[in-house]
N, C-alpha and C positions, 0 to 999 in steps of 0.2 A: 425509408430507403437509406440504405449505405453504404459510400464508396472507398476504396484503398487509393491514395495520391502517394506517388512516389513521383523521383524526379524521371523526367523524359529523357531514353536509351540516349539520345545525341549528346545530353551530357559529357564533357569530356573533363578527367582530372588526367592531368600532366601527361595528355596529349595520347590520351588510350580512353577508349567507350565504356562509359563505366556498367558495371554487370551488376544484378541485380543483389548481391552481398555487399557487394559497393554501398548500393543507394538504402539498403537497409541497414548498414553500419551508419548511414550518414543521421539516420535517424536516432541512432540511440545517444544517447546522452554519455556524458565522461561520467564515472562511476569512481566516486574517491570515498575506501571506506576510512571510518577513524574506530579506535578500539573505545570501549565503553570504557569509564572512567570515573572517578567523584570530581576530578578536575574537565571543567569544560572544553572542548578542544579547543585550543587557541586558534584555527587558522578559520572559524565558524563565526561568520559577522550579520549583520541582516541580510534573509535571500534577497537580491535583487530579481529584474526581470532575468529568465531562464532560468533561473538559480532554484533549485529545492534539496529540502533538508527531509531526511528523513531518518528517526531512530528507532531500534530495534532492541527492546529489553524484557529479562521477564518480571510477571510481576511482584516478584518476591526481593526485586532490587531496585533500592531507593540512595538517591544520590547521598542523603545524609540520616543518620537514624531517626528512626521512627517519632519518640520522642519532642524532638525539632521539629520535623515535618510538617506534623499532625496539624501543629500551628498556622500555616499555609493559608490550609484550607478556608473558604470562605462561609458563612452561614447557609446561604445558598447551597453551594458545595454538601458541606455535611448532611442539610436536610436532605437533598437531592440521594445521595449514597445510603441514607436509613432505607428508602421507597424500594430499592433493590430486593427480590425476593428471596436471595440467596447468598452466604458469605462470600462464595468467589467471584459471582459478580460482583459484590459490592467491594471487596479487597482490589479485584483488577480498573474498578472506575477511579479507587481512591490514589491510588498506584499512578494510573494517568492522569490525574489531575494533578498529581505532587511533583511530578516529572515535569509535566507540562509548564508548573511556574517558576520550576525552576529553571528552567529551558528558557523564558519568557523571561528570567530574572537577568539572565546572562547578556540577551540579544538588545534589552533594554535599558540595562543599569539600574533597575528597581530593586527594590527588596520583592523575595516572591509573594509576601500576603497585600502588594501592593500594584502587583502587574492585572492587567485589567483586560479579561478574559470576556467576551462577549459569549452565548451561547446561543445554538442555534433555535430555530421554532422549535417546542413541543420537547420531542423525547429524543430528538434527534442526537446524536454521537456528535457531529462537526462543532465546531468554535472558531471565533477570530481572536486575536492577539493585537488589543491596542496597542500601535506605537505612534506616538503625539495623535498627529491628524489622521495616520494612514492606519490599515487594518492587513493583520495577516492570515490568508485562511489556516485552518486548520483541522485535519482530518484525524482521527483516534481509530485504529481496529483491534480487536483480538482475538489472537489464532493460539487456542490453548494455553499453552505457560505464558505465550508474547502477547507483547503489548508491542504494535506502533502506531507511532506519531510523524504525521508528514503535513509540515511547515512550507508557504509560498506564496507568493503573492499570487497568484491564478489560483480560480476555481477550480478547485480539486478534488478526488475523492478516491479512496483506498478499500481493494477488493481483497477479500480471503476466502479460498476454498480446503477447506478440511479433508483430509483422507476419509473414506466412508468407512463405519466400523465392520471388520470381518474382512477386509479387503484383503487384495491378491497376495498381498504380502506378510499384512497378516495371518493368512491363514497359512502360507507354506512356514513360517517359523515356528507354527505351530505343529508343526509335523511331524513327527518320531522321524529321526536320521534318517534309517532303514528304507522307510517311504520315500523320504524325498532322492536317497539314490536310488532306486528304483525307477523313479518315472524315466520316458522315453523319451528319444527327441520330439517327437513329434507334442506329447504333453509339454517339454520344453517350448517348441514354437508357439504352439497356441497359448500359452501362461505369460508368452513376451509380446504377443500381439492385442493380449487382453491388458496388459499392463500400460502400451501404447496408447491405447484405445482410452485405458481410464486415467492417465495422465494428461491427455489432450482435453480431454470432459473439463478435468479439473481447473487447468490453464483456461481455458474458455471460461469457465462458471467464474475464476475468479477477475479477469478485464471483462466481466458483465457485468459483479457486481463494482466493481470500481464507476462502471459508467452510471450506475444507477445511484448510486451515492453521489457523484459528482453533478449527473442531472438533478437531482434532486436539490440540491443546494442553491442551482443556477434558476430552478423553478421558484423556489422559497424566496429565494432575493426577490426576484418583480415582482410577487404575489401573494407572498406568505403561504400560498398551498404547495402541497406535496403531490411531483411528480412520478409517478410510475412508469415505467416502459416494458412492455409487453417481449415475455422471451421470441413472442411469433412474427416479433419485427426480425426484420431479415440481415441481422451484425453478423454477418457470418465472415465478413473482412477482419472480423477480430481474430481470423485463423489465418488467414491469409500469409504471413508472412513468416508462419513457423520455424519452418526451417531457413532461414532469411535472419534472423536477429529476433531480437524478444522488446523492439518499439515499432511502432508504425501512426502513423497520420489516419484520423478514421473521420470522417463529413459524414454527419447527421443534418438530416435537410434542414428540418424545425430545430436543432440543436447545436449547429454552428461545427467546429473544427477540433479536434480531440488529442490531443497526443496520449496515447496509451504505452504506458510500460511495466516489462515484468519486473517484478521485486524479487531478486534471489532469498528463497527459504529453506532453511532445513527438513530434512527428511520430506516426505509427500507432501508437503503444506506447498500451498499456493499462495502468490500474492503478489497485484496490479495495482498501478496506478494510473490515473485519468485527469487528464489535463486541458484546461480551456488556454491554453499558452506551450508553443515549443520550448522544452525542456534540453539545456544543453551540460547542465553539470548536478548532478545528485551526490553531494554530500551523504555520506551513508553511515553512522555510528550505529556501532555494536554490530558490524559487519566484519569486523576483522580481531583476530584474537579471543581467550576464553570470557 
C-alpha cells in the first residue's frame, strides 16, 4: 500500500491558501546545475543532511587522462571490470569508478587510489564513500553514453528508463518527407497521444526503478538479502503529481517515507531519484553547458 502526503489545503503562505502547484513546488528541491569540468566545482563540499549531489557525464570523459587514471583503480576494481562480458560495459564501470575517486578525492582531501570506497553486497551497482567514521551512499546508473553518480548521506537509489527501440519517434524520422506531410490531423492527434502515453510509461518505469534500487539497499543493510518489489503493488502515487512538479513524498507501509524525484535528461531518456530523507538542494554537474 501507498500513499501521496502533501501539505494540508489550510496551509497558508503569506496569508493566501496554498493550491496544490504550491505544495508540489514546496516539494521539489533547489536545483543548482555546475558545468562539467577537470576542475572540481568549488562551491561542492560534503552533502550534508538534505543536500545531494549528483553528476552527469559520458563515458568517454575522464577528469584527467587515461594514463593517470588507470592507476586509481584498486585491485579489486580491475578484477571486478575483467568479469564484465563486454567492452562497453566494462569501459563504462571503469569510467565510474575513476570518476567516482576522484569525486571521493576532492570531498575528502585523499589522493584518489587512497579514498576508501566500500561496495555493495554481490553484484550490486551502489557503494559508500568512507569519510573518517561516517559513510556516504552512493548510487552509479547508465543510460547509454551517461554515466550517473548521486552522492548523500540517505539511502538512495537512481532509476533509468530507455527509449524503446523503433519508438514513436523513431520511426517518424525515419520517414520519407513526402509521408510525413502527408499525414492528417487526426494521424497527428493520435501520434501525440501515443507519445503522451509513452512518456508517462517511461517517467513511471523510471521512479520504479529508483525505488527498487533504493529498497533494495535499505533491504541489504539489515539483512544482507535483496529486496524485490512487485510492479502489482499498487505505486501508482508515483504518478500522482504529474502535472503538479516532478517531486513528491511517497509512504510505503513496510518501507518507511520516500522523497522521489525527476532527474532532468536528454532527449527521451528518463531518470529518478529515491530517497529515504527530504531532499532540499541538488547540486547537479554536467547539467549545465557542453
Amino acid at each position: 500500500m501507498s500513499t501521496i502526503v502533501t501539505q494540508p489545503d489550510s496551509t497558508r503562505r503569506y496569508g493566501a491558501r496554498s493550491t496544490r502547484n504550491t505544495r508540489a513546488a514546496s516539494l521539489t528541491p533547489l536545483f543548482t546545475p555546475h558545468r562539467l569540468t577537470r576542475s572540481f566545482p568549488a562551491p561542492l563540499v560534503m552533502p550534508g543532511a538534505g543536500v545531494l549531489h549528483v553528476w552527469r557525464f559520458r563515458a568517454s570523459w575522464l577528469p584527467v587522462a587515461i594514463h593517470e587514471s588507470e592507476h586509481w583503480l584498486s585491485d579489486a576494481e580491475r578484477n571486478r571490470a575483467r568479469l564484465h562480458p563486454n567492452a562497453a560495459q566494462r569501459h563504462r564501470y571503469v569510467a565510474s569508478r575513476i570518476m567516482l575517486r576522484w569525486i571521493g578525492a576532492n570531498l575528502c582531501g585523499l589522493a584518489p587510489r587512497d579514498v576508501s570506497i566500500v561496495d555493495e553486497y554481490g553484484e550490486h551497482r551502489g557503494a559508500r564513500l568512507k569519510v573518517g567514521d561516517e559513510h556516504l551512499n552512493v548510487d552509479i546508473a547508465f543510460a547509454g553514453i551517461w554515466v550517473l553518480i548521486a552522492i548523500g548521506q540517505a539511502t538512495l537509489g537512481l532509476g533509468v528508463a530507455m527509449p524503446r527501440p523503433g519508438g514513436e519517434t523513431q520511426q517518424a524520422a525515419s520517414q520519407h518527407p513526402q509521408r510525413r506531410a502527408s499525414a492528417n490531423v487526426w494521424d497527428t492527434l493520435r501520434n501525440s497521444v501515443r507519445r503522451t502515453q509513452d512518456e508517462a510509461r517511461q517517467r513511471h518505469a523510471a521512479r520504479f526503478a529508483s525505488m527498487s534500487a533504493a529498497m533494495q539497499r535499505t533491504d541489504m543493510a539489515a539483512s544482507g538479502a535483496s529486496l524485490r518489489i512487485d510492479r502489482s503493488d499498487p505505486l501508482d502515487s508515483l504518478d500522482a503529481l504529474d502535472k503538479h512538479g516532478p517531486a513528491l513524498w511517497l509512504d510505503l507501509d513496510d518501507a518507511g517515507r520516500w522523497h522521489v524525484i525527476d532527474l532532468p535528461m536528454p532527449g527521451e531518456i528518463h531518470g529518478a531519484i529515491s530517497l529515504a530523507q527530504r531532499i532540499e538542494q541538488i547540486h547537479a554537474v554536467g547539467w549545465f553547458g557542453p
